[in-house]
C-alpha positions as CSV (number, residue, x, y, z in Angstrom):
1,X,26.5,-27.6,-6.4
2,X,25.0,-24.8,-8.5
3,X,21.5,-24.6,-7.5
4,X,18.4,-21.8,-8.2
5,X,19.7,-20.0,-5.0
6,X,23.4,-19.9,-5.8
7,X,22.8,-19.0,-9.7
8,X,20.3,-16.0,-8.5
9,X,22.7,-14.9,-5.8
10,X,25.6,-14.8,-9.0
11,X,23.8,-12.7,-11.0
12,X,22.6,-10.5,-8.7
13,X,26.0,-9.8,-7.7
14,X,27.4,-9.6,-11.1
15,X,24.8,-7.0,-11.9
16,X,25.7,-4.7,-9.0
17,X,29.3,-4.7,-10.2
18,X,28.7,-5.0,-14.1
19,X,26.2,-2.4,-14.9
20,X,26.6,-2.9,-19.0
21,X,25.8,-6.5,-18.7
22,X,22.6,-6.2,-16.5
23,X,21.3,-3.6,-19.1
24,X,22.4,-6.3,-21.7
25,X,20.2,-9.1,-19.8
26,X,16.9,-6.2,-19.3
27,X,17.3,-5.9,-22.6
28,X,16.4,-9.6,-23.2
29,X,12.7,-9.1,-21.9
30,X,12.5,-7.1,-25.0
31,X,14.0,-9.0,-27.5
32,X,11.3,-10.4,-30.5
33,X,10.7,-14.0,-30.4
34,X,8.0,-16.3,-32.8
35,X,7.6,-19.6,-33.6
36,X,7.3,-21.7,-37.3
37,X,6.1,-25.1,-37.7
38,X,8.6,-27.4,-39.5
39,X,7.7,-31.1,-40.4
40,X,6.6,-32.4,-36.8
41,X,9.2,-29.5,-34.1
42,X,8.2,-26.1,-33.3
43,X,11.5,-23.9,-34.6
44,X,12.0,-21.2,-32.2
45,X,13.3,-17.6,-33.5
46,X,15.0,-15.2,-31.3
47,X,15.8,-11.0,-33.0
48,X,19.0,-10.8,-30.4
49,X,20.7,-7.9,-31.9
50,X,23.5,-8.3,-29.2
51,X,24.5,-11.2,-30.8
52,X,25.8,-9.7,-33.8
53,X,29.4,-9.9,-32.8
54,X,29.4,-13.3,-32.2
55,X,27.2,-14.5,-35.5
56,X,29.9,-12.8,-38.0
57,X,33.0,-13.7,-36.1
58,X,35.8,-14.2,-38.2
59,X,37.3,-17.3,-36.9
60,X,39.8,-18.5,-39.5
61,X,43.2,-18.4,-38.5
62,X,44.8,-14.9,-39.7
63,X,41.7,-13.3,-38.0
64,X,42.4,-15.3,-34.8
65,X,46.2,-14.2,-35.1
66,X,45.1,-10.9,-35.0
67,X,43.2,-10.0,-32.0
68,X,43.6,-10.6,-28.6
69,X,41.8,-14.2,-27.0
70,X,38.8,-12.6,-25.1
71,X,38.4,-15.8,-23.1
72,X,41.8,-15.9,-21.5
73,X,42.0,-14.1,-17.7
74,X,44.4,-11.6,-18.5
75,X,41.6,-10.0,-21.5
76,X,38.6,-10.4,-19.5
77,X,36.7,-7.5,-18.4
78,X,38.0,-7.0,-14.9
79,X,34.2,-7.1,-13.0
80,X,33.5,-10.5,-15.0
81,X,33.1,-13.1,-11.8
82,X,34.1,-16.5,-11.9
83,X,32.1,-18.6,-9.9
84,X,34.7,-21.0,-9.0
85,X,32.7,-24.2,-9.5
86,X,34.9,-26.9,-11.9
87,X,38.0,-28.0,-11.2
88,X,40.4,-26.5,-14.5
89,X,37.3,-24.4,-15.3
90,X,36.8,-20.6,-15.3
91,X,32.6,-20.8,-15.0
92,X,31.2,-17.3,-16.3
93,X,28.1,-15.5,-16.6
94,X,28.1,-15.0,-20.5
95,X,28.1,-11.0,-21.2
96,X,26.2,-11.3,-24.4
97,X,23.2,-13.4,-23.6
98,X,20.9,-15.8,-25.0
99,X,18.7,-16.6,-22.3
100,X,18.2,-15.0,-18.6
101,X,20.1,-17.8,-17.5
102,X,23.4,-18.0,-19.7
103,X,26.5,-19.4,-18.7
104,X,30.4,-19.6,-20.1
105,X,32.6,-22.5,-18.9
106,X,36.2,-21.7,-20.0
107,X,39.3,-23.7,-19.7
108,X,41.9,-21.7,-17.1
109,X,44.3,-22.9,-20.0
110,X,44.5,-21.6,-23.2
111,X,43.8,-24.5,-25.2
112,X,42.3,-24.8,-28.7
113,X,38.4,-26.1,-29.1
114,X,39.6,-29.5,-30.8
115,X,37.0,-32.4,-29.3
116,X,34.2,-32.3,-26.6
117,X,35.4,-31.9,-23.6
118,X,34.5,-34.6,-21.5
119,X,34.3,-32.4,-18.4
120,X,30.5,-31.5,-19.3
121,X,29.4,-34.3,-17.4
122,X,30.9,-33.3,-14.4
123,X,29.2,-29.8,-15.1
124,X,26.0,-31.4,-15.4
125,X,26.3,-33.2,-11.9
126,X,27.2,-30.4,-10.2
127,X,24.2,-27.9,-12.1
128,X,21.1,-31.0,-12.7
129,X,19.0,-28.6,-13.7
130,X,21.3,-27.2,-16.7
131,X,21.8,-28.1,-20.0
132,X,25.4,-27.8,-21.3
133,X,26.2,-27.0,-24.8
134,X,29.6,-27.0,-26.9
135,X,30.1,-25.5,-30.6
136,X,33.3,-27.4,-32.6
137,X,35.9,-24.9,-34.0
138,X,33.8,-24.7,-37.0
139,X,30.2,-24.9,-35.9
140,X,29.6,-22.1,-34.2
141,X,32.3,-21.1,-32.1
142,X,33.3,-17.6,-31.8
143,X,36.1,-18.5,-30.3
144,X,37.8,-21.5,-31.3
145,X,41.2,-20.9,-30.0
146,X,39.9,-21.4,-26.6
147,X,38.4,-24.3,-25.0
148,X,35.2,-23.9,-23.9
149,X,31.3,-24.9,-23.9
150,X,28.2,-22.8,-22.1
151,X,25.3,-23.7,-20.4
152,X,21.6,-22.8,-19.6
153,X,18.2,-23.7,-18.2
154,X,16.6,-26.8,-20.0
155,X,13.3,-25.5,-20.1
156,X,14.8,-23.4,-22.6
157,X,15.4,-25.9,-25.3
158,X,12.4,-28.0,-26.2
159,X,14.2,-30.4,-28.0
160,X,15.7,-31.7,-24.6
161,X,11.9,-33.1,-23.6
162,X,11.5,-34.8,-27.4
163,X,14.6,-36.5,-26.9
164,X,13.1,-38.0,-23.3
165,X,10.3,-39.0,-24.7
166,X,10.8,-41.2,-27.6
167,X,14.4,-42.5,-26.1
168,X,13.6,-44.2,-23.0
169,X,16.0,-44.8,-20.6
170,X,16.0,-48.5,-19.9
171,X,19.3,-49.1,-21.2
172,X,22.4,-47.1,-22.2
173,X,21.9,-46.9,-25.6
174,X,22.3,-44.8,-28.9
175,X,19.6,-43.8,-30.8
176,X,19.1,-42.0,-34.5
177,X,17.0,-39.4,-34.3
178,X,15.4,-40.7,-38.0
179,X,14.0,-43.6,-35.4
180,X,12.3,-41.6,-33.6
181,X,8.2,-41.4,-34.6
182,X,8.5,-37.8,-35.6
183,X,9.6,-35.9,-38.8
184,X,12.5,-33.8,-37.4
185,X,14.4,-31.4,-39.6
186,X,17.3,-31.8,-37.6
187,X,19.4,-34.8,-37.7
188,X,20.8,-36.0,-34.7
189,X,22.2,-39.2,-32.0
190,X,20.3,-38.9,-28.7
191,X,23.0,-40.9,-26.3
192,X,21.1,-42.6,-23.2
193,X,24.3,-43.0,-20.3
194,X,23.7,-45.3,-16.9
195,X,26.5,-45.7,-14.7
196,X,27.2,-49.7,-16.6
197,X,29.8,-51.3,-18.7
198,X,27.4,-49.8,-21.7
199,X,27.5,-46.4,-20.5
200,X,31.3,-46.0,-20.0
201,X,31.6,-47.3,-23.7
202,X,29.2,-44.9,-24.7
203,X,31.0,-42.1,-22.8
204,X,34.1,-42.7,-24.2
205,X,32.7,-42.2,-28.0
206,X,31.1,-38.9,-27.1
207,X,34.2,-36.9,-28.3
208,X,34.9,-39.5,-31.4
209,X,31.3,-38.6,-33.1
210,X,31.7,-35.8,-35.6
211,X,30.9,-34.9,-39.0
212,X,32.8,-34.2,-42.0
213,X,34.2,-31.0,-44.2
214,X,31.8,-31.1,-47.2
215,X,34.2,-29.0,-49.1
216,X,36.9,-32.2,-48.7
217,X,34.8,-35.0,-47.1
218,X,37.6,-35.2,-44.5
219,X,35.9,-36.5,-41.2
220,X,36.5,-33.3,-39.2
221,X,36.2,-33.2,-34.9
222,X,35.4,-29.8,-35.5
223,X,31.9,-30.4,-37.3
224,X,29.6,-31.0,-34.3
225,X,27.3,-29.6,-31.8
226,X,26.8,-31.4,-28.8
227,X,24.5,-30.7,-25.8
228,X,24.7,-32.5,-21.9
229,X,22.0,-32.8,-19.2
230,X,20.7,-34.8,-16.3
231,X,17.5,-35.9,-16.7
232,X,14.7,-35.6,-13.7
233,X,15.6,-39.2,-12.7
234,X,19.5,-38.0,-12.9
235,X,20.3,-39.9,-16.0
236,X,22.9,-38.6,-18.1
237,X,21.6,-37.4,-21.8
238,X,23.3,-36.7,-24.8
239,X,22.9,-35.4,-28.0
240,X,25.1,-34.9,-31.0
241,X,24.3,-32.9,-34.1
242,X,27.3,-33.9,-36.4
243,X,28.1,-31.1,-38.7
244,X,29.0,-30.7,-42.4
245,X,29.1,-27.0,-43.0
246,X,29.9,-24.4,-40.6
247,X,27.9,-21.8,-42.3
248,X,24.6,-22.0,-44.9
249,X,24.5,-20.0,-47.9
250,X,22.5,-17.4,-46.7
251,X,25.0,-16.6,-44.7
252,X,27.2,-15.3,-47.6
253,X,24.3,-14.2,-50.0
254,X,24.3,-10.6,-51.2
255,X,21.4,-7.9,-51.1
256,X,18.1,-9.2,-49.2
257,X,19.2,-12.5,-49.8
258,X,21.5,-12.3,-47.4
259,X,20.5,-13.9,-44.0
260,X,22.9,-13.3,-40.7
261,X,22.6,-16.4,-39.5
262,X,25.8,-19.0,-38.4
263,X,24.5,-21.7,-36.4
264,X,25.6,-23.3,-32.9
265,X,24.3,-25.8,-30.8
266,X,21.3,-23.7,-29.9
267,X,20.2,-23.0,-33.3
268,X,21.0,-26.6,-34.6
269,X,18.6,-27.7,-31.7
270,X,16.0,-25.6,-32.4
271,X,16.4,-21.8,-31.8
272,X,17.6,-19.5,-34.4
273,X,19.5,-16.2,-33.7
274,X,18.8,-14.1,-35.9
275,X,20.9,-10.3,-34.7
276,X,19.3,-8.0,-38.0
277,X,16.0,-7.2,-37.1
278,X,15.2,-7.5,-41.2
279,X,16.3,-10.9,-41.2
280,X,14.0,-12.0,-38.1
281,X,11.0,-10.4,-40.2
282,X,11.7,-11.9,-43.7
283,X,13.1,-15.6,-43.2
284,X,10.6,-18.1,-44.0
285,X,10.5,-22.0,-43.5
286,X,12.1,-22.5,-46.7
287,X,15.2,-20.7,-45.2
288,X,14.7,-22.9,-42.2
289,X,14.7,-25.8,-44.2
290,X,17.4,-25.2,-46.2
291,X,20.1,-23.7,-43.1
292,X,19.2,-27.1,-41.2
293,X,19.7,-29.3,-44.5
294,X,23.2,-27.2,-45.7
295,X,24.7,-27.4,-42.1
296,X,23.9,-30.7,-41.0
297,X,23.7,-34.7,-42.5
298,X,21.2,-36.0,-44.1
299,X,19.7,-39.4,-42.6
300,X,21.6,-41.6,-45.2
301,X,25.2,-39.6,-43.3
302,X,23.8,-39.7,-40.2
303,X,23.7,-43.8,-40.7
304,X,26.7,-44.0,-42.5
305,X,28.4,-41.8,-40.0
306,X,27.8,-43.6,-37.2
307,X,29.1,-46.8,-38.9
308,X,32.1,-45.1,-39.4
309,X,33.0,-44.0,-35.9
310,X,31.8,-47.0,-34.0
């Protein structure tokens, strides 16, 4: 079990031995954070300039080809600690955070990111507090030759508390976030698991809900953002954020049009990284709007989507 006591005693001895990465998560208390209103969510935005390297990864395959896999054991900085945790699982404190809390789970074997991994649920009973996270090959991931999903505190990501709210959990279910009595710019399925008949069904479609190539219209397992917790009352939670774009057009814009931004689960759930300090001063709802709309379905493909997997 990873509890508060274990995760401090982690990091505290990661910092004693990894001096670069403690002055990496110091420099988080003074990274530039604001909020926008957007229909009825808050929108968190976060000026992480030590995210840069992961926002413009190239991740098609020529670029892949041509550098080393950073997750694999034998390319790992040597002081990087694995705290030994999941069975198959190589569970990391992630060098370039997020949050103060900001974990890596990676598979021992090197293993392309092609579904969600089912083994996040066995994460989340052995770390209730934690919310687990997973970015499809092209959603996000910086590294999609290599399995592997990451994990933080869930006080970190309000969207976890309006999906408790308006999805009570009575019965496993799944629900459309367009049902929900809110105007959310973010289309998503909220997945409600009990340990019954319902909930192993549910379970199993986890890794068949995706979204599509937009470019093709090819149903793609690769399009999706999904995030894992235990509730207070230990009931598993999910939600998927199927995909159709990996990045918006912002993204490749020229001159100040050009904002950095290539979303993951975190951003599609509510908190944009933005690493240019220009782009965290200039980006307006409007961009907001339009990076949530590009990337993910609209609520006629979030019905017709589901249709089409069940």
């Amino acid at each position: 079990m990873l509890d508060l006591e274990r995760i401090n005693d982690l990091y505290a001895e990661q910092f004693r031995t990894w001096p670069d990465v403690k002055k990496r998560y110091d420099a988080l208390m003074q990274t530039r954070r604001r909020i926008i209103g957007l229909d009825d969510m808050s929108i968190g935005l976060q000026c992480n300039p030590g995210r840069v390297r992961s926002t413009a990864a190239e991740t098609d395959a020529s670029s892949l080809a041509k550098r080393p896999c950073f997750l694999c054991h034998a390319n790992r900085p040597a002081q990087q600690i694995n705290a030994d945790i999941l069975p198959g699982w190589d569970w990391l404190i992630n060098p370039y955070p997020i949050f103060p809390v900001h974990f890596t789970i990676v598979s021992k074997a090197h293993e392309p990111q092609e579904e969600t991994p089912l083994d996040m649920v066995a994460a989340a009973d052995k770390a209730p507090g934690l919310v687990f996270f997973y970015n499809g090959a092209r959603s996000g991931a910086s590294a999609p030759d290599h399995l592997h999903f990451q994990a933080t505190v869930q006080e970190e990501l309000p969207l976890l508390g309006i999906v408790e709210r308006y999805h009570e959990a009575t019965e496993s279910s799944i629900k459309l976030s367009t049902d929900f009595p809110l105007k959310l710019p973010i289309n998503f399925y909220s997945l409600c698991i009990l340990p019954d008949l319902g909930g192993m069904q549910l379970l199993g479609m986890l890794p068949k809900i995706y979204g599509y190539d937009s470019e093709t219209g090819a149903s793609d397992p690769g399009m999706v953002n999904v995030l894992v917790w235990l509730d207070a009352r230990r009931i598993l939670r999910a939600v998927v954020i199927p995909r159709r774009r990996h990045r918006p057009d912002c993204y490749y814009a020229s001159g100040e049009s050009q904002l950095l931004v290539s979303p993951g689960a975190i951003d599609m759930a509510g908190l944009i990284i933005l690493p240019r300090e220009e782009d965290y001063e200039r980006i307006t709802v409007e961009d907001v709007k339009a990076i949530y709309s590009q990337c993910g379905l609209t609520a006629e493909e979030l019905r017709k989507n589901l249709r089409m997997e069940a």
